[in-house]
PyMOL Python script that loads the backbone (N, CA, C, O; Angstrom):
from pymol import cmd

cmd.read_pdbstr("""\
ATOM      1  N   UNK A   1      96.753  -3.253 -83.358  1.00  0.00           N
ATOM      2  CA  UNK A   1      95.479  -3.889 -83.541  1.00  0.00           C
ATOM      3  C   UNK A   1      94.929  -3.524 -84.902  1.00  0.00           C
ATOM      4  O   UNK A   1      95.328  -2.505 -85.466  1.00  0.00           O
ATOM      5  N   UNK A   2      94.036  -4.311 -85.443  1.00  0.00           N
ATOM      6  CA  UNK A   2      93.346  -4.117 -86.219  1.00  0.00           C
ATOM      7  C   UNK A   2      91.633  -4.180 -86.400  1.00  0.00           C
ATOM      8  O   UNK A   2      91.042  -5.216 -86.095  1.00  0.00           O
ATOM      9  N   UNK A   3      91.141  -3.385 -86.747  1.00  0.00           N
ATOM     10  CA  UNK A   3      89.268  -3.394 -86.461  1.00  0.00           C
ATOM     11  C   UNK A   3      89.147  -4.254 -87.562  1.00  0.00           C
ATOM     12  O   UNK A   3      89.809  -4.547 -88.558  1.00  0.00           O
ATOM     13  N   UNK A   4      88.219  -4.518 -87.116  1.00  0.00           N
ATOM     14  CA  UNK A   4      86.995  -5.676 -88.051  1.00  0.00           C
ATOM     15  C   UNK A   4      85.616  -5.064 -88.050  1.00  0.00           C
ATOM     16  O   UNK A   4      85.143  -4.153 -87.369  1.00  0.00           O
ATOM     17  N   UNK A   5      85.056  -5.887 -89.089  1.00  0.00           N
ATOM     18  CA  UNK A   5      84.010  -5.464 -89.588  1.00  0.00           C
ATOM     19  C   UNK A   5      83.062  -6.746 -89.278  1.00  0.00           C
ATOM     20  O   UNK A   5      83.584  -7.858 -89.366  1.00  0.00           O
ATOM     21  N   UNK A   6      82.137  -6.677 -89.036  1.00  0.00           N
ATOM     22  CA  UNK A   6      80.962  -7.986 -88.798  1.00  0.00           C
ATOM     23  C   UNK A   6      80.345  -8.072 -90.744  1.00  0.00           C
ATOM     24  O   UNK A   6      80.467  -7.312 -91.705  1.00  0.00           O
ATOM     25  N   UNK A   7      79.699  -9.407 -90.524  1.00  0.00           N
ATOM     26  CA  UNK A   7      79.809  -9.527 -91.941  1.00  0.00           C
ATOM     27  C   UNK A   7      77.952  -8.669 -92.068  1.00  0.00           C
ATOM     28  O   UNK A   7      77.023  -8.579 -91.266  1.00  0.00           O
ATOM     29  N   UNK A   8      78.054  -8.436 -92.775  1.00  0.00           N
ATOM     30  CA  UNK A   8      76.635  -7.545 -93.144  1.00  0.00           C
ATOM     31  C   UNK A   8      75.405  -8.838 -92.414  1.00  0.00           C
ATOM     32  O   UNK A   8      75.234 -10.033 -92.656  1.00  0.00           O
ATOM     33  N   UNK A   9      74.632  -7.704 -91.297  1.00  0.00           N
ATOM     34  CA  UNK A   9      73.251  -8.422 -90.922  1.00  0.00           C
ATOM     35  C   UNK A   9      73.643  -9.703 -89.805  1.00  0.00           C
ATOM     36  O   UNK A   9      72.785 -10.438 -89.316  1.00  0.00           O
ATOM     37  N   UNK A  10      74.862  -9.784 -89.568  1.00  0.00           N
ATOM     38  CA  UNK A  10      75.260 -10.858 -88.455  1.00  0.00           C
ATOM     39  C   UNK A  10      75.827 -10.108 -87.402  1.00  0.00           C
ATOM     40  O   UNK A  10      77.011  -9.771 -87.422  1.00  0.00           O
ATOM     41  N   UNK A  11      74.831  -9.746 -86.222  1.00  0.00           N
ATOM     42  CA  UNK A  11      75.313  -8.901 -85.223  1.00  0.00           C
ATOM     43  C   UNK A  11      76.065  -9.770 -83.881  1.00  0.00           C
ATOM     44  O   UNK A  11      76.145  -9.256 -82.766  1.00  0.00           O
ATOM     45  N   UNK A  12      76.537 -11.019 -84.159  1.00  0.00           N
ATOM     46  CA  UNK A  12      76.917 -11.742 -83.003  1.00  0.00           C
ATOM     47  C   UNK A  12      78.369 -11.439 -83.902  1.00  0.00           C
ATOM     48  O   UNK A  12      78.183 -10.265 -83.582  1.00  0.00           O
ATOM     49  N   UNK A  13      79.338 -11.405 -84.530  1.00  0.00           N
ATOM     50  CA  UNK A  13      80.280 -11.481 -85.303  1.00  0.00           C
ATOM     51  C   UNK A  13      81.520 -10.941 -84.202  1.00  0.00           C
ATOM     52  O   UNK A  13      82.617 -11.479 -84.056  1.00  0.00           O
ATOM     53  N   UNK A  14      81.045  -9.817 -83.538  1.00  0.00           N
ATOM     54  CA  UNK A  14      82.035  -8.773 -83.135  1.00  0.00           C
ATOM     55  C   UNK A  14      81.673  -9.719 -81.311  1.00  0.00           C
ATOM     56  O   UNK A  14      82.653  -9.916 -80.593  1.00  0.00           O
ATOM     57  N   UNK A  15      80.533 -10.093 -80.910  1.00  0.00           N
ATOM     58  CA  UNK A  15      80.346 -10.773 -79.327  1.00  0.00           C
ATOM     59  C   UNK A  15      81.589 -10.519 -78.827  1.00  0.00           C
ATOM     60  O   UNK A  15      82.062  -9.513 -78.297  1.00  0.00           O
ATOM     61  N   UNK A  16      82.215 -12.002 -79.178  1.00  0.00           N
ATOM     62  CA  UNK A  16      83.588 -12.061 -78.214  1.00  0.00           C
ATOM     63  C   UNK A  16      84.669 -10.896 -77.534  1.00  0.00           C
ATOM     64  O   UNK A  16      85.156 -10.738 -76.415  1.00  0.00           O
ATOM     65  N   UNK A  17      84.773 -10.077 -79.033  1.00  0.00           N
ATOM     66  CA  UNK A  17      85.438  -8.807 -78.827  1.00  0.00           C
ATOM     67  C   UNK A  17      84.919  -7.633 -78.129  1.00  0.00           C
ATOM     68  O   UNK A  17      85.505  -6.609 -77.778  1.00  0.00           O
ATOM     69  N   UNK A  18      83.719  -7.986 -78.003  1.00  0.00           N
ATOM     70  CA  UNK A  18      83.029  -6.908 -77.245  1.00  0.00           C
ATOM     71  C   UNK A  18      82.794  -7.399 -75.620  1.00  0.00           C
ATOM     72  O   UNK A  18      82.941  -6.808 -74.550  1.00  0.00           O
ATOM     73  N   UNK A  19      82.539  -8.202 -75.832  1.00  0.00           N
ATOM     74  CA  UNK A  19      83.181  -9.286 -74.228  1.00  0.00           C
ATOM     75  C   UNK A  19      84.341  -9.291 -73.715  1.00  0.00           C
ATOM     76  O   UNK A  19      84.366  -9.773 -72.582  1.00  0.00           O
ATOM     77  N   UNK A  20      85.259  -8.956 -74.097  1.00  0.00           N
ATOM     78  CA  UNK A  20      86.373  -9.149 -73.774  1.00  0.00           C
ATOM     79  C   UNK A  20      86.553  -7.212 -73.209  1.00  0.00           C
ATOM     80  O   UNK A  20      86.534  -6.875 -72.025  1.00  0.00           O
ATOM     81  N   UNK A  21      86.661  -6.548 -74.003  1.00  0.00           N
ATOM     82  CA  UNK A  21      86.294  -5.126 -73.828  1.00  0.00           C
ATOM     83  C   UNK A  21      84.901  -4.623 -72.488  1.00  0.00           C
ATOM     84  O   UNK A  21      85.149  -3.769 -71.637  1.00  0.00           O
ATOM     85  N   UNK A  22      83.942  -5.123 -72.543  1.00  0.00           N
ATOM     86  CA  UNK A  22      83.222  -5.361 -71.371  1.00  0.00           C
ATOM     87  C   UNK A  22      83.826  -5.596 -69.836  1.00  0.00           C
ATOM     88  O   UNK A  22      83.579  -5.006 -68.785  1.00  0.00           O
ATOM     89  N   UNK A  23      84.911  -6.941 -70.210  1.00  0.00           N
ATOM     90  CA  UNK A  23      85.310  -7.329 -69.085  1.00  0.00           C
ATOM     91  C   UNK A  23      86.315  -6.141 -68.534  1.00  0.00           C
ATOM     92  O   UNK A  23      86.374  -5.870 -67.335  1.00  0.00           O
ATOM     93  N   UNK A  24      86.899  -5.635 -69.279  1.00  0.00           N
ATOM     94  CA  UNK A  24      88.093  -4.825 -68.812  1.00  0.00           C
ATOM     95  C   UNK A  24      87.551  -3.997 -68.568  1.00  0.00           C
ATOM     96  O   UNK A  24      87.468  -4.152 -67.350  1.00  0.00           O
ATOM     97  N   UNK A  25      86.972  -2.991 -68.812  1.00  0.00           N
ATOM     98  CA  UNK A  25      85.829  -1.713 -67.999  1.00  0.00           C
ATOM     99  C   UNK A  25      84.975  -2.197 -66.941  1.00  0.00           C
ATOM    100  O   UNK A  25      84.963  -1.445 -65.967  1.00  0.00           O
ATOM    101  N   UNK A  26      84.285  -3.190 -66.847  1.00  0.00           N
ATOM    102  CA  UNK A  26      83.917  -3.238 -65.319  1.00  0.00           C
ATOM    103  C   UNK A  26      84.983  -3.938 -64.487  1.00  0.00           C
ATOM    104  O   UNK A  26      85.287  -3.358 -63.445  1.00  0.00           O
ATOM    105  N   UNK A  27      85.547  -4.978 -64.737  1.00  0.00           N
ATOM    106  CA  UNK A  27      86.535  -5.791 -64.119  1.00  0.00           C
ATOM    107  C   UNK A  27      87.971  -4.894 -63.614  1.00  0.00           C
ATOM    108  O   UNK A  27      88.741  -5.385 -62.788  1.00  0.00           O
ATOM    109  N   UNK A  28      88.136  -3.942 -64.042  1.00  0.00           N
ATOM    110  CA  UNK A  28      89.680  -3.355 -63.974  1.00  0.00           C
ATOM    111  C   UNK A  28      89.638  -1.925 -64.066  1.00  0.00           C
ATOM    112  O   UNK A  28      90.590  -1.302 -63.597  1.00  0.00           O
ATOM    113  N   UNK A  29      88.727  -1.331 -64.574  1.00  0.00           N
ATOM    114  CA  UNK A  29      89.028   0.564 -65.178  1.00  0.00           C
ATOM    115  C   UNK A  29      87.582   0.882 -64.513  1.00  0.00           C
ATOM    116  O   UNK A  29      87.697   2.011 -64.036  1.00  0.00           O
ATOM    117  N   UNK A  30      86.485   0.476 -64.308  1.00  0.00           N
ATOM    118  CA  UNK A  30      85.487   1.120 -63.858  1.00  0.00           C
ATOM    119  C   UNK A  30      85.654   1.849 -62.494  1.00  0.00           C
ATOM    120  O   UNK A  30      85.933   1.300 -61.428  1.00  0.00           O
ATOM    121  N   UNK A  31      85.397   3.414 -62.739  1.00  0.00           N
ATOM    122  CA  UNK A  31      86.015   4.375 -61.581  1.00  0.00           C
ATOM    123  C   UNK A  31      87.403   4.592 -61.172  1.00  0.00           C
ATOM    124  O   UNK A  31      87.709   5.163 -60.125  1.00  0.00           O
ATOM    125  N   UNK A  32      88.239   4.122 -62.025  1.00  0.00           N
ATOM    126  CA  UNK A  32      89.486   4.597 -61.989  1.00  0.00           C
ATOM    127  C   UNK A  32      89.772   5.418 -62.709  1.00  0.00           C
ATOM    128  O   UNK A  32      89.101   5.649 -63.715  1.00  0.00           O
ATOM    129  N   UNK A  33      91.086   6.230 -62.320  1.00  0.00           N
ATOM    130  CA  UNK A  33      91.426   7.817 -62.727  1.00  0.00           C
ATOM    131  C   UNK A  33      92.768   7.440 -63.251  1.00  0.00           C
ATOM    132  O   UNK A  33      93.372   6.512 -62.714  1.00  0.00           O
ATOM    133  N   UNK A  34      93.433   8.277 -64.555  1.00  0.00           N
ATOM    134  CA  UNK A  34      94.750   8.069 -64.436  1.00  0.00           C
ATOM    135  C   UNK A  34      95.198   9.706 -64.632  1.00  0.00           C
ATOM    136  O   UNK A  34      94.481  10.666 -64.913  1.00  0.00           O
ATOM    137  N   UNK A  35      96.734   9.642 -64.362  1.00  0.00           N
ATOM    138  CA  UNK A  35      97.216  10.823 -64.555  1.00  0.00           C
ATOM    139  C   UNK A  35      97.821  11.295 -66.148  1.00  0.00           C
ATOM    140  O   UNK A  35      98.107  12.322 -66.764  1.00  0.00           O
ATOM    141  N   UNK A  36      97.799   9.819 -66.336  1.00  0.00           N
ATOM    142  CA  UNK A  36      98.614  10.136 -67.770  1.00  0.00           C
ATOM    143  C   UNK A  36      98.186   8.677 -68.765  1.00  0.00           C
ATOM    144  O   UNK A  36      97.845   7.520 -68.517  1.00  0.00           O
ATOM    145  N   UNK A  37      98.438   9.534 -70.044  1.00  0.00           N
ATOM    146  CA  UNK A  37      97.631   8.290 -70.800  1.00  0.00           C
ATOM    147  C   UNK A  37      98.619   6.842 -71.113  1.00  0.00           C
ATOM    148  O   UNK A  37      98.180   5.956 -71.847  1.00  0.00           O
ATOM    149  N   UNK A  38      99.875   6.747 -70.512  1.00  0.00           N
ATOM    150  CA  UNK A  38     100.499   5.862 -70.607  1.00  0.00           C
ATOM    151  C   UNK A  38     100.687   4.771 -68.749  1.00  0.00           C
ATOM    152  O   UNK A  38     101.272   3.712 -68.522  1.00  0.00           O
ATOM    153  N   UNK A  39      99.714   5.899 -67.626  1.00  0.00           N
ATOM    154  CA  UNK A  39      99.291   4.935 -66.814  1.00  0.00           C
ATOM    155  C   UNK A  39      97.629   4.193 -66.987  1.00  0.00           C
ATOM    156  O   UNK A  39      96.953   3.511 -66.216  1.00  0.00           O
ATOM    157  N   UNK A  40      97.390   4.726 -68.428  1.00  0.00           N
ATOM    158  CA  UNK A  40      95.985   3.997 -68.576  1.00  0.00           C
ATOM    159  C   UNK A  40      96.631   2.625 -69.428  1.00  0.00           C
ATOM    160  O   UNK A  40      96.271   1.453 -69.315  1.00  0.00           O
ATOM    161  N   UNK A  41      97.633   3.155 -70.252  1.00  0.00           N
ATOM    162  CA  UNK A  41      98.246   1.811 -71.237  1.00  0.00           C
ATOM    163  C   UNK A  41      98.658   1.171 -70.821  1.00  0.00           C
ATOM    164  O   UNK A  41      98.771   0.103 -71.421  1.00  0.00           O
ATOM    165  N   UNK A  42      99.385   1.340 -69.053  1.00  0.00           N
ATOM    166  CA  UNK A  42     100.218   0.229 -68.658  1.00  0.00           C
ATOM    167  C   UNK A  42      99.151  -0.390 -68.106  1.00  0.00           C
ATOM    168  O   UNK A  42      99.284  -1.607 -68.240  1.00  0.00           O
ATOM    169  N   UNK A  43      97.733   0.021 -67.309  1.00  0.00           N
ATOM    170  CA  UNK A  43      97.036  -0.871 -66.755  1.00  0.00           C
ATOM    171  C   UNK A  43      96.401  -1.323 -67.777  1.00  0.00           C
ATOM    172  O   UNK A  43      96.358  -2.552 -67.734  1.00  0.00           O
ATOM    173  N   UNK A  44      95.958  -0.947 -68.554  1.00  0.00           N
ATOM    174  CA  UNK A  44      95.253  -2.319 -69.889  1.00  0.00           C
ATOM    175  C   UNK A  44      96.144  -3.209 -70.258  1.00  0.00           C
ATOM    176  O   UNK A  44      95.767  -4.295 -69.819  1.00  0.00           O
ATOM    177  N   UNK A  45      97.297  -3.335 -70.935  1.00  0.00           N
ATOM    178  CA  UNK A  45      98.483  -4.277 -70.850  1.00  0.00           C
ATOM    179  C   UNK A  45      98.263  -5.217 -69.793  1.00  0.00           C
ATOM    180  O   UNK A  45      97.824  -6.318 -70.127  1.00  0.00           O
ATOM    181  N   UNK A  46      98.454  -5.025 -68.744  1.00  0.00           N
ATOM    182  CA  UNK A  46      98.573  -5.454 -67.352  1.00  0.00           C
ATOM    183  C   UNK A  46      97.765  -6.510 -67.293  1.00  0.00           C
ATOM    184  O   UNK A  46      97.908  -7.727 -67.170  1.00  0.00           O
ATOM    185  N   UNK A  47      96.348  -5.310 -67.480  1.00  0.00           N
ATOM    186  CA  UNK A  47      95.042  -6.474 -67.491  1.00  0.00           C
ATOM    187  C   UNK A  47      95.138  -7.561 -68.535  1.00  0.00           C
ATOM    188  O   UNK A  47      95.223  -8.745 -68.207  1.00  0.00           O
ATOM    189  N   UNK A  48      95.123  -7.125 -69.897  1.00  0.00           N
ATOM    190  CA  UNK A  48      95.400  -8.186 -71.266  1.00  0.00           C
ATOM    191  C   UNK A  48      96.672  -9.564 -70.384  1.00  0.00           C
ATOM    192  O   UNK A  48      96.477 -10.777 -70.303  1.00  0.00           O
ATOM    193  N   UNK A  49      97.534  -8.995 -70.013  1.00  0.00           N
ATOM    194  CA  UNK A  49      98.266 -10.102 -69.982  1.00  0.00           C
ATOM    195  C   UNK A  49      97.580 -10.985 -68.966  1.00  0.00           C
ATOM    196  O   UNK A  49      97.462 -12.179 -69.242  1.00  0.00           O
ATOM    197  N   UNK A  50      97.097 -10.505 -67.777  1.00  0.00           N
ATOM    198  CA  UNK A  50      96.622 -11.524 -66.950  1.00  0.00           C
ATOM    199  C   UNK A  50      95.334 -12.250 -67.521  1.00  0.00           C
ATOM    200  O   UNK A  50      95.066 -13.412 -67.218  1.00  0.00           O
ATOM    201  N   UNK A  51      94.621 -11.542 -68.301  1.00  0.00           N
ATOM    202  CA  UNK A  51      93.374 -12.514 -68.744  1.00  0.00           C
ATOM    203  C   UNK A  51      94.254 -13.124 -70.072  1.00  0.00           C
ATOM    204  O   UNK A  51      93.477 -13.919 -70.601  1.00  0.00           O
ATOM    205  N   UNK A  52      95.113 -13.114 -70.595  1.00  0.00           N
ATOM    206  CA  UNK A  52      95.482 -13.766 -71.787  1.00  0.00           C
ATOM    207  C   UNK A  52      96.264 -15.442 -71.087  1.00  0.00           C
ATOM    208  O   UNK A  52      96.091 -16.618 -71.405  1.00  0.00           O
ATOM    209  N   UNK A  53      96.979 -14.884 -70.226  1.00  0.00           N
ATOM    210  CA  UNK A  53      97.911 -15.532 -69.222  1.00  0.00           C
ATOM    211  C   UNK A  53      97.398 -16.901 -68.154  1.00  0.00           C
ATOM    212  O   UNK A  53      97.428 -18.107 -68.395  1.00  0.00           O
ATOM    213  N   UNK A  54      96.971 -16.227 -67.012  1.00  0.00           N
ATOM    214  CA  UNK A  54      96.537 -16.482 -65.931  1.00  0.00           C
ATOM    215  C   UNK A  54      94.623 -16.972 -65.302  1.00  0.00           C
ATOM    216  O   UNK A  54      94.167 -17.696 -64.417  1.00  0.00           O
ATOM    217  N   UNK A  55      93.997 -15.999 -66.463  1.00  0.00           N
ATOM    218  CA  UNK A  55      92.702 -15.598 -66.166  1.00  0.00           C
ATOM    219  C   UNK A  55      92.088 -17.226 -66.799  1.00  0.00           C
ATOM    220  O   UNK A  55      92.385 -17.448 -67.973  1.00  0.00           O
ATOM    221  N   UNK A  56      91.468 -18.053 -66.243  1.00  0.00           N
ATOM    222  CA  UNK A  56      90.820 -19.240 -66.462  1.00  0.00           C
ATOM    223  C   UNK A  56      89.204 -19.189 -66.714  1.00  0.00           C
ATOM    224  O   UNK A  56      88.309 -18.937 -65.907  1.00  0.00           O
ATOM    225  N   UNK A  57      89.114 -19.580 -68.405  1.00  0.00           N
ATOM    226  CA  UNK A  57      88.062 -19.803 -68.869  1.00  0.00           C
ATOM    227  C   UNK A  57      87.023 -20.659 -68.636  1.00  0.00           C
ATOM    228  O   UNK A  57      87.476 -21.758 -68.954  1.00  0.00           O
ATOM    229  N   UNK A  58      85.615 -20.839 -68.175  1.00  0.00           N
ATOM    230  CA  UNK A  58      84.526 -21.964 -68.657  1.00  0.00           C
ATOM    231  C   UNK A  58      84.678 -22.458 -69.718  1.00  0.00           C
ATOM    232  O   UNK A  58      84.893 -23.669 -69.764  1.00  0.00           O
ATOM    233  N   UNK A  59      84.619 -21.720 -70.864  1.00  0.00           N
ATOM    234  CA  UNK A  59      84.489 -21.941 -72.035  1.00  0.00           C
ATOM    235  C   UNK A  59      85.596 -22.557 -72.606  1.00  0.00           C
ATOM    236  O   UNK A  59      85.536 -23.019 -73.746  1.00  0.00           O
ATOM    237  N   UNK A  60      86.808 -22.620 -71.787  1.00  0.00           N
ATOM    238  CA  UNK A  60      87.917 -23.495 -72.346  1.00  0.00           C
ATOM    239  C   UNK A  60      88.208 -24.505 -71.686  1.00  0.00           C
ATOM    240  O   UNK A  60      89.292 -25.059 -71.869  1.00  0.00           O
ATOM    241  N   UNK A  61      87.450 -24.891 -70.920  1.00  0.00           N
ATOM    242  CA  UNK A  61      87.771 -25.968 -69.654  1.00  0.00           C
ATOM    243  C   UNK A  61      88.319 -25.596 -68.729  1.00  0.00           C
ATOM    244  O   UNK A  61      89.416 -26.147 -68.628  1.00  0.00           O
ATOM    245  N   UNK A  62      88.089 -24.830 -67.871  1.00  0.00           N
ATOM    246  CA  UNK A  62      88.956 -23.824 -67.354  1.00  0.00           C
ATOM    247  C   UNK A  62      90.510 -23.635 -67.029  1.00  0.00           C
ATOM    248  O   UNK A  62      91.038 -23.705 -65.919  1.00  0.00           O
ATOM    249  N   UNK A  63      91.179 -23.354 -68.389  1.00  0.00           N
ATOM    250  CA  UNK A  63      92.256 -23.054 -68.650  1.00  0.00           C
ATOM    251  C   UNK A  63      92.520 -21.529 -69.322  1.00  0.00           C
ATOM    252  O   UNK A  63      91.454 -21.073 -69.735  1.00  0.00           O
ATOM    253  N   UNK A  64      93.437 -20.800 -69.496  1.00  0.00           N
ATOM    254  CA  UNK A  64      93.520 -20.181 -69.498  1.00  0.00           C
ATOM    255  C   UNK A  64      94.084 -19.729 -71.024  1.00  0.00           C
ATOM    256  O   UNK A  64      95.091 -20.386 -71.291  1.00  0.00           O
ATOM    257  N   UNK A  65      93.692 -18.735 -72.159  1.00  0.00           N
ATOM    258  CA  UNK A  65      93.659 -18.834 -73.387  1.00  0.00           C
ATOM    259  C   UNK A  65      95.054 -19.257 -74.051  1.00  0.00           C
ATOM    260  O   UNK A  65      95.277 -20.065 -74.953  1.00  0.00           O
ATOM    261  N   UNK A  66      95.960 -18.405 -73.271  1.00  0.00           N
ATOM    262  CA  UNK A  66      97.399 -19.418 -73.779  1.00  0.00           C
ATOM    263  C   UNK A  66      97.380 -20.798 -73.027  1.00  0.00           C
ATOM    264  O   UNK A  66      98.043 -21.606 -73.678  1.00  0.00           O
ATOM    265  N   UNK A  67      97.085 -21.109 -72.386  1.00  0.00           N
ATOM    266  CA  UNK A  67      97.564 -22.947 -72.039  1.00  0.00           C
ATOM    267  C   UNK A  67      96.507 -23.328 -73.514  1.00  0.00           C
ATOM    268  O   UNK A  67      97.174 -23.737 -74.465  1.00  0.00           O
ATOM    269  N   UNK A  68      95.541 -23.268 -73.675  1.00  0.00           N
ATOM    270  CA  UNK A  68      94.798 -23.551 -74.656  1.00  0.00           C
ATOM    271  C   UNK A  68      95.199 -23.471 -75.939  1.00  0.00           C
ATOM    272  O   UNK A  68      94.944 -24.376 -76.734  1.00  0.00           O
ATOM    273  N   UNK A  69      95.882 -22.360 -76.285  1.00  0.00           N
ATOM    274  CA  UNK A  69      96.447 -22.177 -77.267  1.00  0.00           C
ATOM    275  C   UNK A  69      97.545 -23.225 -77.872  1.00  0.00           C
ATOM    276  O   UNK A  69      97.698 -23.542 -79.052  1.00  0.00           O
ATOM    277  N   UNK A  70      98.165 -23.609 -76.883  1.00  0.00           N
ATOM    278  CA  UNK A  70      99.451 -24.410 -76.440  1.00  0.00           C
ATOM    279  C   UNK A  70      99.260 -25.830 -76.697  1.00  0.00           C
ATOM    280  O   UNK A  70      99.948 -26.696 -77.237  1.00  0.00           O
ATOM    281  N   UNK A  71      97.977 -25.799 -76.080  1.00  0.00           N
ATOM    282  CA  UNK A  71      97.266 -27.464 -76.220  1.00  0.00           C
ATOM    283  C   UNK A  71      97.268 -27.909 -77.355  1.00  0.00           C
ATOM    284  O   UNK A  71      97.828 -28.921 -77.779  1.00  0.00           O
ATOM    285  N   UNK A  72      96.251 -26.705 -78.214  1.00  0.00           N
ATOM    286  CA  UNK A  72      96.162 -27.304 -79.444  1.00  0.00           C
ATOM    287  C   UNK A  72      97.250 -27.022 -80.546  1.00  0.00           C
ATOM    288  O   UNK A  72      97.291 -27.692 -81.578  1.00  0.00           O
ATOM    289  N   UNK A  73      98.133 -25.995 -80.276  1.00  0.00           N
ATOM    290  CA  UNK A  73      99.548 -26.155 -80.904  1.00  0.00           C
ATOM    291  C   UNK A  73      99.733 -27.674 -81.199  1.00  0.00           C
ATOM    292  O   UNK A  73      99.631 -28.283 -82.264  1.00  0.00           O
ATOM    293  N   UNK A  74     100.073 -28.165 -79.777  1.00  0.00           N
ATOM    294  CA  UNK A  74     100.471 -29.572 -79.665  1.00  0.00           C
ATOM    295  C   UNK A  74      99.929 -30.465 -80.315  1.00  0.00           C
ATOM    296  O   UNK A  74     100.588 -31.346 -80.866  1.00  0.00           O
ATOM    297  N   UNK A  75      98.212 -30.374 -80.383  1.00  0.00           N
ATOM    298  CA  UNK A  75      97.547 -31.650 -80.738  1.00  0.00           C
ATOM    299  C   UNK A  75      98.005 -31.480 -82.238  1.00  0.00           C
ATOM    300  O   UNK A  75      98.416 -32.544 -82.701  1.00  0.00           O
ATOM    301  N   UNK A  76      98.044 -30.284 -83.229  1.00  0.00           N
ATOM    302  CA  UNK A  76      97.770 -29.888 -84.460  1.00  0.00           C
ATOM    303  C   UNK A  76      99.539 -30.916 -84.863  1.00  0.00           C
ATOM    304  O   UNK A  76      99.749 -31.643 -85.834  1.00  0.00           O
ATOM    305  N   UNK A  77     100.353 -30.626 -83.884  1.00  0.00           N
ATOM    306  CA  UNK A  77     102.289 -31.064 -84.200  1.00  0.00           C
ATOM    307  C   UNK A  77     101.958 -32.863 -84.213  1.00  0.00           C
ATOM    308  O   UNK A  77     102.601 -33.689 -84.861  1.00  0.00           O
ATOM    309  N   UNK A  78     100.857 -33.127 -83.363  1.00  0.00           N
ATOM    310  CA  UNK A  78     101.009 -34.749 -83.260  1.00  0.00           C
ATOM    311  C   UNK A  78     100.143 -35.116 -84.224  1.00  0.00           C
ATOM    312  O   UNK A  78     100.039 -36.324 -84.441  1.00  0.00           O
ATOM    313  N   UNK A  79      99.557 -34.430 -84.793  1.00  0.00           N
ATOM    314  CA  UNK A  79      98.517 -34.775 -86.033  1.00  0.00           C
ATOM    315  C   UNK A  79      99.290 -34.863 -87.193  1.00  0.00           C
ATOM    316  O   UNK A  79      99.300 -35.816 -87.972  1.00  0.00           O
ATOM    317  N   UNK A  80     100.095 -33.579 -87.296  1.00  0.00           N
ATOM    318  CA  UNK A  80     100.893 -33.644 -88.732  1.00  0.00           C
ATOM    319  C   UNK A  80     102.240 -35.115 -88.049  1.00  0.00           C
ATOM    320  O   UNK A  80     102.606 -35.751 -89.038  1.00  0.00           O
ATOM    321  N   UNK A  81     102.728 -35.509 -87.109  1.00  0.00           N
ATOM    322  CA  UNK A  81     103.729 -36.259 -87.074  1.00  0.00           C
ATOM    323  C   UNK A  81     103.506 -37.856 -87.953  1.00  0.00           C
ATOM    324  O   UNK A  81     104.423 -38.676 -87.986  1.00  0.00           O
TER     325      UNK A  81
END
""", "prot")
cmd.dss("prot")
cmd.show_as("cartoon", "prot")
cmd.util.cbc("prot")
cmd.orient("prot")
């Protein structure tokens, strides 16, 4: 990964990313324990893939960020054809 910076005085910049981080602490890790820091990595993974995957957006029509992704792959291939 890489951090970002919000652009000076625009505090919505970082939202999404902080939404997304939101979701995974209450949605998945809130009150859970691990024994080791690579059963905390496999359940964040876990989680990332199912909300990247599976997990269906409002905000995308409710599809899920890769079908979306995919979509507009496509539309962008029939635009340049």
């Amino acid at each position: 990964m890489q951090s970002s910076m919000s652009r000076k005085g625009n505090c919505w910049d970082n939202a999404p990313t902080e939404s997304l981080w939101g979701s995974l602490k209450v949605g998945r890790l809130y009150g859970m324990r691990f024994e080791t820091r690579r059963q905390a990595m496999d359940e964040v993974i876990d989680w990332l893939t199912y909300y990247s995957h599976r997990r269906l957006h409002s905000t995308l029509g409710y599809i899920s960020p890769m079908q979306f992704e995919k979509n507009w792959f496509a539309a962008q291939l029939k635009k340049a054809a």
